[in-house]
Every structure is written in structure tokens, then in C-alpha cells.
C-alpha positions as CSV (number, residue, x, y, z in Angstrom):
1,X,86.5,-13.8,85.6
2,X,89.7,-12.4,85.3
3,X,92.7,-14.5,84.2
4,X,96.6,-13.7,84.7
5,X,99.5,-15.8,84.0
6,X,102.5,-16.0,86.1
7,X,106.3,-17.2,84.7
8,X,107.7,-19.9,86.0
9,X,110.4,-18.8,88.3
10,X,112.7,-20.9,85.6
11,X,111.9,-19.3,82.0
12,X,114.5,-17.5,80.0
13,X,113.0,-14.2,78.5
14,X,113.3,-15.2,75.0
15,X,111.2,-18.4,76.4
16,X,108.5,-16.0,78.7
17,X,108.3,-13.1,75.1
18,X,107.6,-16.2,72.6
19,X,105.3,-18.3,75.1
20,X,103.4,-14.7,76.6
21,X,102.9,-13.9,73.0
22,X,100.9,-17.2,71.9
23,X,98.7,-16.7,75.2
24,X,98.2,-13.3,75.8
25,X,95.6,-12.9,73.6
26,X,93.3,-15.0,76.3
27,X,95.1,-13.4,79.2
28,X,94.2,-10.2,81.4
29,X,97.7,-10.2,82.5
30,X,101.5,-12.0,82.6
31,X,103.1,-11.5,85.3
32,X,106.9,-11.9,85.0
33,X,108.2,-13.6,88.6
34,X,111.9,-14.5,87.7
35,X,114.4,-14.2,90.8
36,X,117.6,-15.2,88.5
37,X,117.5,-12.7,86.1
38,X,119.8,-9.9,85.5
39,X,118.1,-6.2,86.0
40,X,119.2,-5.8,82.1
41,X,117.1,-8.9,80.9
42,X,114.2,-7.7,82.8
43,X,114.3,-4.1,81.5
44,X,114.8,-5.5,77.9
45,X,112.1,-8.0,78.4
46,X,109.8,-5.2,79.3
47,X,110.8,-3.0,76.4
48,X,110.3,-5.9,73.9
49,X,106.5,-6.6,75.2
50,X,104.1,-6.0,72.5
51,X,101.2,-7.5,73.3
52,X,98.0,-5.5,74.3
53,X,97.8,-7.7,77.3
54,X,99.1,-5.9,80.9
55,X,102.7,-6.9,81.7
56,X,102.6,-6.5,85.7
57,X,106.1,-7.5,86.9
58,X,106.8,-9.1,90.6
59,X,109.3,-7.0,92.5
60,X,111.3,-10.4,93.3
61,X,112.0,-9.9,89.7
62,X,115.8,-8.0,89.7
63,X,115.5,-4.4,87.8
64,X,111.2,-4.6,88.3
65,X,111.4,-1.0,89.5
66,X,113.6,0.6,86.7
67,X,111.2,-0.9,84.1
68,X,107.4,1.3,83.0
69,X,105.6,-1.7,84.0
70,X,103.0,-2.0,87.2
71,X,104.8,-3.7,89.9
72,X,103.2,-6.6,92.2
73,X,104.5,-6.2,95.4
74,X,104.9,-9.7,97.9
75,X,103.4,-9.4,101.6
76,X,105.7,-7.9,103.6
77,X,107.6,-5.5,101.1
78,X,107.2,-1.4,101.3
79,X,104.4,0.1,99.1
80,X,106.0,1.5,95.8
81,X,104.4,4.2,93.9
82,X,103.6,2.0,90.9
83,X,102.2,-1.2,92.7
84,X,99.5,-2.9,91.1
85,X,98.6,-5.4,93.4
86,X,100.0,-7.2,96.4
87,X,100.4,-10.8,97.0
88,X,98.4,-11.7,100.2
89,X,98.0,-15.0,102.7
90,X,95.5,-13.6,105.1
91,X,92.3,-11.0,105.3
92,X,94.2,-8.8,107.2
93,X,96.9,-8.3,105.0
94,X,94.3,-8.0,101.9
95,X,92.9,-5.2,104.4
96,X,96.6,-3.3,104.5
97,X,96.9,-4.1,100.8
98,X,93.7,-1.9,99.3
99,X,94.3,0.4,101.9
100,X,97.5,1.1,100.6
101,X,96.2,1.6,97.3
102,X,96.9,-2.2,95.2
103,X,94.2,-2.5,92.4
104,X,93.8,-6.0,92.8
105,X,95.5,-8.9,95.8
106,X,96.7,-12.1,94.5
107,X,95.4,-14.8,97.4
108,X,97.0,-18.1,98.0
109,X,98.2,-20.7,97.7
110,X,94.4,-22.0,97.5
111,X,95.6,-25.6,96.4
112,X,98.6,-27.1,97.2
113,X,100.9,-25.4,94.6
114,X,102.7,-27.7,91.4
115,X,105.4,-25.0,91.4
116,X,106.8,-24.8,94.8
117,X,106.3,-25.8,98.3
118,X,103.6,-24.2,100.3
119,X,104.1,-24.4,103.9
120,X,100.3,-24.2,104.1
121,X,96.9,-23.6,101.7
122,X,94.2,-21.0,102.3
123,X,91.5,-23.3,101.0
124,X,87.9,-22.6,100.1
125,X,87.4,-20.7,103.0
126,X,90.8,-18.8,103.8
127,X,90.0,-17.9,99.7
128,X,86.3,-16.7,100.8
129,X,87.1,-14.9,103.8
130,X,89.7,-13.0,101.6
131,X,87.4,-11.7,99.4
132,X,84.6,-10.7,101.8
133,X,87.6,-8.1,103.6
134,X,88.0,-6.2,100.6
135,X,86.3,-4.3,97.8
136,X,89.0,-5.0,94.8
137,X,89.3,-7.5,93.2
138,X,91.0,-11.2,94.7
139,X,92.5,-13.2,92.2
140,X,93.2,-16.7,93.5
141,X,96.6,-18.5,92.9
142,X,98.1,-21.9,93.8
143,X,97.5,-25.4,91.7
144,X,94.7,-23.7,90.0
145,X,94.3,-26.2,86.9
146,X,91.7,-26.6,84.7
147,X,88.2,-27.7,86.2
148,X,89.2,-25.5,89.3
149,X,88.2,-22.1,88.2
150,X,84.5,-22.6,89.2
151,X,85.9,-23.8,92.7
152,X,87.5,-20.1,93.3
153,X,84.7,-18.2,92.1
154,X,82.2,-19.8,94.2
155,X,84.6,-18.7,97.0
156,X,84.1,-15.3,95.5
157,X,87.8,-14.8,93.8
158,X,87.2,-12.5,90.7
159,X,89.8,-14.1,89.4
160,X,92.6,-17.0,89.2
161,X,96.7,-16.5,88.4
162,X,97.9,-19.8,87.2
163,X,101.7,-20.7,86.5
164,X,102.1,-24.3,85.3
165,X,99.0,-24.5,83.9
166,X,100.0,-22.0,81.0
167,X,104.1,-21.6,80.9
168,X,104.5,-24.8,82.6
169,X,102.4,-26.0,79.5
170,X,103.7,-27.2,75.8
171,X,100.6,-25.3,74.0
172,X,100.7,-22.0,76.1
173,X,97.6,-20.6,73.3
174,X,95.6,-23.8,73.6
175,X,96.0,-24.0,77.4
176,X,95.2,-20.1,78.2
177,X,92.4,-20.5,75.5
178,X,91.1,-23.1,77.4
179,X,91.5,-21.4,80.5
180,X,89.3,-18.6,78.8
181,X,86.3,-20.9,78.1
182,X,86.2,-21.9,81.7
183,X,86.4,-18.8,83.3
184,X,83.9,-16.9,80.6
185,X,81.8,-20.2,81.6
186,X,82.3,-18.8,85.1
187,X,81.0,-15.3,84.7
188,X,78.0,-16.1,83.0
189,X,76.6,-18.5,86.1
190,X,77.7,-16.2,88.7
């Protein structure tokens, strides 16, 4: 089961390099999500990444596009050359999003989310008819904590994106380590 990490919305990028680099060695990917920051702190963020995991960086993220990094691209934005994967809310726009060439679709929220309002939740089954629309992968997002991994896999996710539960955390290592177990405990009975 795969496993990405998402920044806060609120993290500084000395804060997102020194907490990435204690989890990332659990993580598939970090995603960097942060509106407020200047296009220069997000190209020097990205230039300063050394860990082996993927840095995939959200387009809401201001200078995403100037930077090497694959992009993750929200619902309704234009397909960019680099796009990695799309955020998605329904089947149909999963459908638009591997036709348009995204590796993966992040689905959600599937819980009620602990970092921002969510006017509604897919659920179980919004999550499930997701991933029967589409052949790549659907990574499931949205107060995904621990004990909830099995949850989304049943549903068919091949994968969860959590936020709080690793940079919201005060032991980023011990809580994407954590995390790991669970969701290697999750590929083995599936």
C-alpha cells in the first residue's frame, strides 16, 4: 500500500525539509501543499530536497511549475505537462484524470478531514466506486489516521495521503514508521 504525506498548508520550509527528512524514509512521497509561500521558497525548498523519497508538489503551491518536481494538479485546473496526479471528488473526474495522463488520483476527503472543512465525505463507497473507474492507482485522503488504512484498502484505495497524521505530528519518523507497519500489514492480507 502506497503511503504519501502531504504539508500542512501552515509549515515553513525549513519546518517541511527537517520534518520530510525524519519521515521520508517510510514515505512513497511528500507532497508540498503550501498556498502562502513565495515562488522563491518553493523553488529553494525543491532544490534543497535530498531524500530518495518523490517530492510531488501541489500546483496551489506558488512557483510549483518553475520547480523539476512532478506536479499534482487540483480538480478543475488545466493538465500541465509534468502532472503526476490529480486530486479527484468523483468517478468521473478520476475517469478525465487517467485519461489525461495523471499516474495516480488522490480521492477524498474519505473521512471528515482534521485539516480543513470538507463540505462533504466520499465515504467507503464514493472511495470504492473511485477505484473501480480507473486502472491507476487511487490513493485515499481525508482524516486518514492510524487504524484507518485497512478501512481504504478494503474500499480498493492502493493507497492513503495523510497530513496531520505525520507533519501535524511531534515524531514525524515514529508516526510515518508507524504508518508503514500498517499499511505493509495491509498489502500482505489483501
Amino acid at each position: 500500500m502506497l503511503l504519501h504525506a502531504i504539508s500542512t498548508g501552515s509549515m515553513t520550509p525549513d519546518h517541511l525539509l527537517q520534518a520530510a527528512a525524519e519521515a521520508a524514509p517510510w514515505l512513497d512521497a511528500v507532497h508540498i501543499r503550501e498556498p502562502a509561500w513565495s515562488p522563491a521558497a518553493t523553488k529553494q525548498t525543491a532544490a534543497a530536497w535530498e531524500a530518495e523519497t518523490k517530492l510531488i508538489i501541489n500546483m496551489k503551491t506558488p512557483g510549483a511549475a518553475v520547480t523539476d518536481c512532478g506536479l499534482h494538479l487540483p480538480e478543475v485546473m488545466p493538465v500541465h505537462p509534468r502532472m503526476q496526479g490529480r486530486s479527484v471528488h468523483t468517478p468521473e473526474a478520476a475517469v478525465k484524470a487517467e485519461a489525461e495522463g495523471a499516474s495516480y488520483v488522490i480521492a477524498g476527503p474519505l473521512y471528515p478531514p482534521l485539516s480543513k472543512e470538507a463540505a462533504s465525505v466520499l465515504g467507503l463507497t464514493g472511495l470504492e466506486a473511485i477505484c473501480r473507474a480507473v486502472q491507476i492507482p487511487v490513493i485515499a485522503v481525508g482524516g486518514i489516521q492510524p487504524g484507518k488504512l485497512q478501512e481504504a484498502a478494503h474500499a480498493g484505495a492502493a493507497g492513503a495521503a495523510v497530513i496531520t497524521a505525520v507533519f501535524g505530528s511531534e515524531h514525524p519518523a515514529q508516526s510515518a514508521y508507524e504508518l508503514r507497519e500498517e499499511a505493509l500489514m495491509c498489502s500482505m492480507s489483501s
